[in-house]
Biopython code that builds the backbone (N, CA, C, O; Angstrom):
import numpy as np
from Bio.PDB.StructureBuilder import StructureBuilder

atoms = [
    (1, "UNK", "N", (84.174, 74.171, 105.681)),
    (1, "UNK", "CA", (84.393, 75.598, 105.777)),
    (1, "UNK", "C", (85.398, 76.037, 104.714)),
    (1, "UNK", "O", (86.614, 75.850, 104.707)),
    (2, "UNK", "N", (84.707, 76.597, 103.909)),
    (2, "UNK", "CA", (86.058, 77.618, 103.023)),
    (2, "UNK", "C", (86.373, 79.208, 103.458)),
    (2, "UNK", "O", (85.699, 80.129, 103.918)),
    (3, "UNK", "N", (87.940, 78.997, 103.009)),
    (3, "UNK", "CA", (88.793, 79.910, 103.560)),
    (3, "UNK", "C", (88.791, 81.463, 102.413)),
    (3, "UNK", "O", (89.002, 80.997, 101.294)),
    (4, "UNK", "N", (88.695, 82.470, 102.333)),
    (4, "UNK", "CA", (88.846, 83.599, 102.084)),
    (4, "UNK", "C", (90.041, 84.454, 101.958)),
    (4, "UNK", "O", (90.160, 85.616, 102.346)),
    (5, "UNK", "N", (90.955, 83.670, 101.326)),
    (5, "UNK", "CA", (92.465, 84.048, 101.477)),
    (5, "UNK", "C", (93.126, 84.241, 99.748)),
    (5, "UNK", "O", (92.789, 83.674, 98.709)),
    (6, "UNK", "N", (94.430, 85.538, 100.084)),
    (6, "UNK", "CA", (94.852, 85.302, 98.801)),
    (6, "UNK", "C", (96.103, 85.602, 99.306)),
    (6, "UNK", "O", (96.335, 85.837, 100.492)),
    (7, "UNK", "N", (97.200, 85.593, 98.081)),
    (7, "UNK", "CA", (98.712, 85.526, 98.567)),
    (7, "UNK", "C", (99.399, 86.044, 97.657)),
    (7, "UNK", "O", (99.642, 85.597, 96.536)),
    (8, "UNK", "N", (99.935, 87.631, 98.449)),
    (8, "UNK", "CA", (100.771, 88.533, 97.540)),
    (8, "UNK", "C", (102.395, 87.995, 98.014)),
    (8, "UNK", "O", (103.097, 88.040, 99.024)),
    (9, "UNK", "N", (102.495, 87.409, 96.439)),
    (9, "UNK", "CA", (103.790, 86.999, 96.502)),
    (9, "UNK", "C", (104.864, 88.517, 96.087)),
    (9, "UNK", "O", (106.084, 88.463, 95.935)),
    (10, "UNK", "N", (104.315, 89.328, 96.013)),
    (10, "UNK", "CA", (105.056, 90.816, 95.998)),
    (10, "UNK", "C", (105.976, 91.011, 97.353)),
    (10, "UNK", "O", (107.179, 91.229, 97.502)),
    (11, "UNK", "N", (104.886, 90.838, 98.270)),
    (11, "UNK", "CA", (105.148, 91.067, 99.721)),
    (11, "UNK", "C", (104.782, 90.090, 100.832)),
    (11, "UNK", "O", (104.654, 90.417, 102.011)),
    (12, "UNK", "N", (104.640, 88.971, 100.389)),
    (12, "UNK", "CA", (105.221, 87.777, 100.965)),
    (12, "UNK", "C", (104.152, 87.495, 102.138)),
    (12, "UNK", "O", (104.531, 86.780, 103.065)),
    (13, "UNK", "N", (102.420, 88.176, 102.164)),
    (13, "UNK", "CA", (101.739, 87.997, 102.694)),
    (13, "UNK", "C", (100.871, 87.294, 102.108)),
    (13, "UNK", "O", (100.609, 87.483, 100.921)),
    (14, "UNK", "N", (100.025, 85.970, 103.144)),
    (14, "UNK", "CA", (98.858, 86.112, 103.130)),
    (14, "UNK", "C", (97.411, 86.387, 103.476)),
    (14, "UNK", "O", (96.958, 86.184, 104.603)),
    (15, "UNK", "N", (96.791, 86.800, 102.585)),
    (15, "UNK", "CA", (95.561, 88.216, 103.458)),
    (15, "UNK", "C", (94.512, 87.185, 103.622)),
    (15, "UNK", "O", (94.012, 86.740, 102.588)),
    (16, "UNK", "N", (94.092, 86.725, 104.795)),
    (16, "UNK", "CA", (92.289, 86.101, 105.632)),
    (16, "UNK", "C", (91.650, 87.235, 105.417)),
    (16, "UNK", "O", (92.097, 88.380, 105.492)),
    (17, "UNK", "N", (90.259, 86.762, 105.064)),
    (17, "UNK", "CA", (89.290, 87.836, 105.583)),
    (17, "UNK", "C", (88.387, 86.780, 105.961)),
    (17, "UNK", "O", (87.923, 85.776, 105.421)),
    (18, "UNK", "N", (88.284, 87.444, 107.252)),
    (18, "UNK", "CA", (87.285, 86.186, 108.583)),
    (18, "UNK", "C", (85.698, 86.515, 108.960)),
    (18, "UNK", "O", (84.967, 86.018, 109.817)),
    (19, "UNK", "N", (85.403, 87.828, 107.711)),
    (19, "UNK", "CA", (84.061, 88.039, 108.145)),
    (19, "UNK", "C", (83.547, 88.914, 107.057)),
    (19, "UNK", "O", (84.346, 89.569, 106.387)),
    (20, "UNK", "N", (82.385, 88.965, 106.857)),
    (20, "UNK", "CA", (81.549, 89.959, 105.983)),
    (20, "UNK", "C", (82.333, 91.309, 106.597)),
    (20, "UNK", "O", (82.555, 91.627, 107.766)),
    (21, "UNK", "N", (82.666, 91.980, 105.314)),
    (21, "UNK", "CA", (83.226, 93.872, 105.707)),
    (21, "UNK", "C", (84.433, 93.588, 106.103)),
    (21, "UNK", "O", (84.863, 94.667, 106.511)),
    (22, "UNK", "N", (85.434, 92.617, 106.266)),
    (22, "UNK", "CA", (87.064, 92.575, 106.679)),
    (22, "UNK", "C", (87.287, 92.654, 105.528)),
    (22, "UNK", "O", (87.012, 91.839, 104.648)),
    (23, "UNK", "N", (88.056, 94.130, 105.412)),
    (23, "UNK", "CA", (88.954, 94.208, 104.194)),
    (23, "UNK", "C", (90.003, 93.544, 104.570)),
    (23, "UNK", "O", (90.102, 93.102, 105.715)),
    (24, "UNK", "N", (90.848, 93.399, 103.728)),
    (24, "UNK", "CA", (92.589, 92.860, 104.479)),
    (24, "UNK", "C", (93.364, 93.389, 102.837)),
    (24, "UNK", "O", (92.881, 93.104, 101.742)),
    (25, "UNK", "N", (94.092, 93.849, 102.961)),
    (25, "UNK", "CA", (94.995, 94.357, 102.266)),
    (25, "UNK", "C", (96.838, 94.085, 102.653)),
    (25, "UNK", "O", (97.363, 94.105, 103.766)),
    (26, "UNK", "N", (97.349, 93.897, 101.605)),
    (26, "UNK", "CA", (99.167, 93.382, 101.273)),
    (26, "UNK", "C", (99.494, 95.019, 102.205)),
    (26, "UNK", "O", (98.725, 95.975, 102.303)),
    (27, "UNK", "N", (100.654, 94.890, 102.685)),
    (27, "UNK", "CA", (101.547, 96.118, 102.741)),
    (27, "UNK", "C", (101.888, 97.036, 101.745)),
    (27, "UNK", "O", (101.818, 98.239, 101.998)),
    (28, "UNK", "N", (102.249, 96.636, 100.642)),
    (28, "UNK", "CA", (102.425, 97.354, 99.212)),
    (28, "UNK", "C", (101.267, 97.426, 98.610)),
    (28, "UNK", "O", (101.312, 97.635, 97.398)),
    (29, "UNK", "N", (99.769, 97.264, 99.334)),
    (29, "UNK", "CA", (99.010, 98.065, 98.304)),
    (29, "UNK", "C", (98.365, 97.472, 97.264)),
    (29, "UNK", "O", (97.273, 97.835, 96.828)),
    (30, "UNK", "N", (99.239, 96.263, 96.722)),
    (30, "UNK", "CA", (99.051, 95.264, 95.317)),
    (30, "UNK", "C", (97.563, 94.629, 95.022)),
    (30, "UNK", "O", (96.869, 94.696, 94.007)),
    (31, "UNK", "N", (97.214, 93.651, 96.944)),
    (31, "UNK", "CA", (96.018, 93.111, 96.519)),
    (31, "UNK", "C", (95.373, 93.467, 97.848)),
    (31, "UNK", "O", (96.032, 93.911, 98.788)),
    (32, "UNK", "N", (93.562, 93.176, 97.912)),
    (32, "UNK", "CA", (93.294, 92.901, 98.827)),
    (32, "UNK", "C", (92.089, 91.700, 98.933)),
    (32, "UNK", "O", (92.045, 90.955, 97.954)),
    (33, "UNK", "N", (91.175, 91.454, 99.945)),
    (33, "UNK", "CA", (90.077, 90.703, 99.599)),
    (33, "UNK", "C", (89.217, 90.812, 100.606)),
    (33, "UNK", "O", (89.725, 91.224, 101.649)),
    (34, "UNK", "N", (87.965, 90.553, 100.637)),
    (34, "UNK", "CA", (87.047, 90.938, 101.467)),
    (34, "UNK", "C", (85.697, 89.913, 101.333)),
    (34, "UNK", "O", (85.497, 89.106, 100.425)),
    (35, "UNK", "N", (84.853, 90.182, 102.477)),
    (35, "UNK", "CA", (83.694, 89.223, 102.625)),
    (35, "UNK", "C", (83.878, 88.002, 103.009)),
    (35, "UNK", "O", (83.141, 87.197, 102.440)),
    (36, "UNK", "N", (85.054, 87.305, 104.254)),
    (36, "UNK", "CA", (85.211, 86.361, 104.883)),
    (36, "UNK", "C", (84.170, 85.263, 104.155)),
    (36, "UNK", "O", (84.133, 85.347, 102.928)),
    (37, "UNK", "N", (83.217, 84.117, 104.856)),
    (37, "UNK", "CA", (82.923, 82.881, 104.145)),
    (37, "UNK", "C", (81.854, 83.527, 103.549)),
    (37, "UNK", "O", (80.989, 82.653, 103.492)),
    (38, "UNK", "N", (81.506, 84.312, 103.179)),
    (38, "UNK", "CA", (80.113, 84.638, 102.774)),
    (38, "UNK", "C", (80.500, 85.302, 101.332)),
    (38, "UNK", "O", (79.511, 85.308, 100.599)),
    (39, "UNK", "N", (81.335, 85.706, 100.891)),
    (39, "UNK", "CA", (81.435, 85.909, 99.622)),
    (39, "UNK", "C", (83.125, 86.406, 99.269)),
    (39, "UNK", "O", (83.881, 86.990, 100.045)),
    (40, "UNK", "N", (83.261, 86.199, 98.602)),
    (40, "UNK", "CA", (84.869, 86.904, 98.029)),
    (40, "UNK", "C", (85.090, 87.788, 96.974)),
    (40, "UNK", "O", (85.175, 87.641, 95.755)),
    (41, "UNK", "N", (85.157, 88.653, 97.659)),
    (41, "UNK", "CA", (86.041, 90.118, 96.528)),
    (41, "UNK", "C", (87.357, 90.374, 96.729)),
    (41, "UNK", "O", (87.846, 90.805, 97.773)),
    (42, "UNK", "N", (88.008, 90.069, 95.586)),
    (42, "UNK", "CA", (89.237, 90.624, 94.940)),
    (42, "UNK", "C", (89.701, 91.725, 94.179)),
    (42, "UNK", "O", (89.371, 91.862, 93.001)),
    (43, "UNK", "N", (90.692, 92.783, 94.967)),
    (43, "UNK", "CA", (91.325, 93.897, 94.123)),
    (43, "UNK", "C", (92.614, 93.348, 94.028)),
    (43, "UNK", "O", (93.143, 92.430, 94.656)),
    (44, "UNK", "N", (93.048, 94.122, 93.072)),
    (44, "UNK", "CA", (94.484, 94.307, 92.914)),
    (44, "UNK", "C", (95.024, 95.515, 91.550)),
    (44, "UNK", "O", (94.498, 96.115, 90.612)),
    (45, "UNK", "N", (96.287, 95.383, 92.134)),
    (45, "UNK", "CA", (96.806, 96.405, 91.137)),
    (45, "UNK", "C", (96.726, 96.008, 89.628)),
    (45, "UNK", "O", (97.196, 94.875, 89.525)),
    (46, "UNK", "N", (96.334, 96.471, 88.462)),
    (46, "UNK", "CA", (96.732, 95.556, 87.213)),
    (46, "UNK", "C", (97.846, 95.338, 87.128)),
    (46, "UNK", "O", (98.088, 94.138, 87.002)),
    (47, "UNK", "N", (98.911, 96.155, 87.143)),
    (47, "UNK", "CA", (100.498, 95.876, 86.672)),
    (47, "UNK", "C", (101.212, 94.831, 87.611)),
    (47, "UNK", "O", (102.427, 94.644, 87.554)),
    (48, "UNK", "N", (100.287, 94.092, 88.575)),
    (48, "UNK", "CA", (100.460, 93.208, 89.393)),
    (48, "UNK", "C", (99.906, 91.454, 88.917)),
    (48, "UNK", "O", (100.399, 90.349, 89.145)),
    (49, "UNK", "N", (98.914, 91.814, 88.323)),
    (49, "UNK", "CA", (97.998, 91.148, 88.193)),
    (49, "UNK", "C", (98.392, 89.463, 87.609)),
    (49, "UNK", "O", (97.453, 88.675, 87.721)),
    (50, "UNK", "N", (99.546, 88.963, 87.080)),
    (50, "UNK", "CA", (100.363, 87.759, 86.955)),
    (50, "UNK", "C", (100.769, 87.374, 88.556)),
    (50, "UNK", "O", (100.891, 86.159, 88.715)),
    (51, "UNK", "N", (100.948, 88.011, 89.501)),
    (51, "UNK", "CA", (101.049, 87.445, 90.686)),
    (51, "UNK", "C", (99.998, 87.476, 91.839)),
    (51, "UNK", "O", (100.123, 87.765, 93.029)),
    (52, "UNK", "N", (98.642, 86.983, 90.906)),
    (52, "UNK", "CA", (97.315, 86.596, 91.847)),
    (52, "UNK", "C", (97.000, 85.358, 92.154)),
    (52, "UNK", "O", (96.296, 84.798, 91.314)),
    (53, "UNK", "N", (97.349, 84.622, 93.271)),
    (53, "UNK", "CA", (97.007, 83.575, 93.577)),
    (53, "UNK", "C", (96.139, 83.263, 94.475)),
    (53, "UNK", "O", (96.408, 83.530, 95.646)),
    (54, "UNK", "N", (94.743, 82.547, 94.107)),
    (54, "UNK", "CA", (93.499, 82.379, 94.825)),
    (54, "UNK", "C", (93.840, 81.251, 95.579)),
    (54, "UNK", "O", (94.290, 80.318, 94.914)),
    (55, "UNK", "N", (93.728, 81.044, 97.054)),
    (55, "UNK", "CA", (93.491, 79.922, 97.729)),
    (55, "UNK", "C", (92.468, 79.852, 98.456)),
    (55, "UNK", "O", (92.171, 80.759, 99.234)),
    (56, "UNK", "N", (91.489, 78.326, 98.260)),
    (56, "UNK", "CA", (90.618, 77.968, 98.447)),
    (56, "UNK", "C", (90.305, 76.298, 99.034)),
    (56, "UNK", "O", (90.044, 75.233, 98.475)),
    (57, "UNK", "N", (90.483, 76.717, 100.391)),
    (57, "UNK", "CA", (90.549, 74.912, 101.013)),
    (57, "UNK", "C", (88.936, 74.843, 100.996)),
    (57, "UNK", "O", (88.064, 75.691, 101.187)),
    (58, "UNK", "N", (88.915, 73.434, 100.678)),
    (58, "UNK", "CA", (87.514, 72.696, 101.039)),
    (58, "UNK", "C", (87.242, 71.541, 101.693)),
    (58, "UNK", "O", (87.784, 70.526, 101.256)),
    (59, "UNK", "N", (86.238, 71.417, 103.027)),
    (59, "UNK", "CA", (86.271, 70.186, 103.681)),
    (59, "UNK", "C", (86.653, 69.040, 103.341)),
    (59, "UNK", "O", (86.406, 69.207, 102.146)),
    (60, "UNK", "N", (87.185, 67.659, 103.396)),
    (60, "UNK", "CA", (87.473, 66.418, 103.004)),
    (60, "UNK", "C", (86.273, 66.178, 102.850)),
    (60, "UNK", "O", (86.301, 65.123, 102.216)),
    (61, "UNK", "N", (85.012, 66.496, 103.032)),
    (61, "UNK", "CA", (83.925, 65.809, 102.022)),
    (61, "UNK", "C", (83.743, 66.343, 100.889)),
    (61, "UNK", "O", (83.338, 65.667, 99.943)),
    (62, "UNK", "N", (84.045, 67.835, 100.763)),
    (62, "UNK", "CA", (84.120, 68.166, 99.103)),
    (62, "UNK", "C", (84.889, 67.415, 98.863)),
    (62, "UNK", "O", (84.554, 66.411, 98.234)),
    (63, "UNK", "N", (85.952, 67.568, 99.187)),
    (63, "UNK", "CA", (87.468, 66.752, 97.937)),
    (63, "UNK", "C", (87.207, 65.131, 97.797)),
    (63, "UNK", "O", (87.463, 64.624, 96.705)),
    (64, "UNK", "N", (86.710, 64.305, 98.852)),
    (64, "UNK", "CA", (86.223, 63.243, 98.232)),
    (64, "UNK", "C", (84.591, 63.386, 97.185)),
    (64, "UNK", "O", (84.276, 62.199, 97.108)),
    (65, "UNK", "N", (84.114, 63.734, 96.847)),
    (65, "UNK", "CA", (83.542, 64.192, 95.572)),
    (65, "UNK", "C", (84.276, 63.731, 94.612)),
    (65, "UNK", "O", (83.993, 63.985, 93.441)),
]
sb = StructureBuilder()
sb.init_structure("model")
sb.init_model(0)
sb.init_chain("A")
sb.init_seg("    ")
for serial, (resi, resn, name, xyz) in enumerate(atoms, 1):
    if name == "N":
        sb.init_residue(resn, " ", resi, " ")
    sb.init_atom(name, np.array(xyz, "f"), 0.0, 1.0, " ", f" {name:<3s}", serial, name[0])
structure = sb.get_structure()
């Protein structure tokens, strides 16, 4: 199972989205992401945009690959 998450180090959250159509958005606005396991969309502010960090876990059978 991969995770749908990103992490505004602006505001010290990180945003899940757990389903197709869950937006999740930072408090300040900066980033958000959407489409839980079924796809991932990313906004964010540009003048933000050096503090975008994608996280992406993958089962222990991907990583042994």
């Amino acid at each position: 199972m991969n995770i749908n998450a990103i992490y505004c180090k602006l505001c010290n959250e990180i945003l899940h989205s757990k389903s197709v159509h869950d937006w999740v958005g930072c408090k300040g606005k900066h980033f958000y992401t959407d489409g839980g396991n079924d796809y991932q969309r990313i906004g964010f502010d540009e003048k933000v945009l050096k503090d975008l960090f994608i996280v992406k876990l993958v089962p222990f059978s991907e990583e042994e690959k």
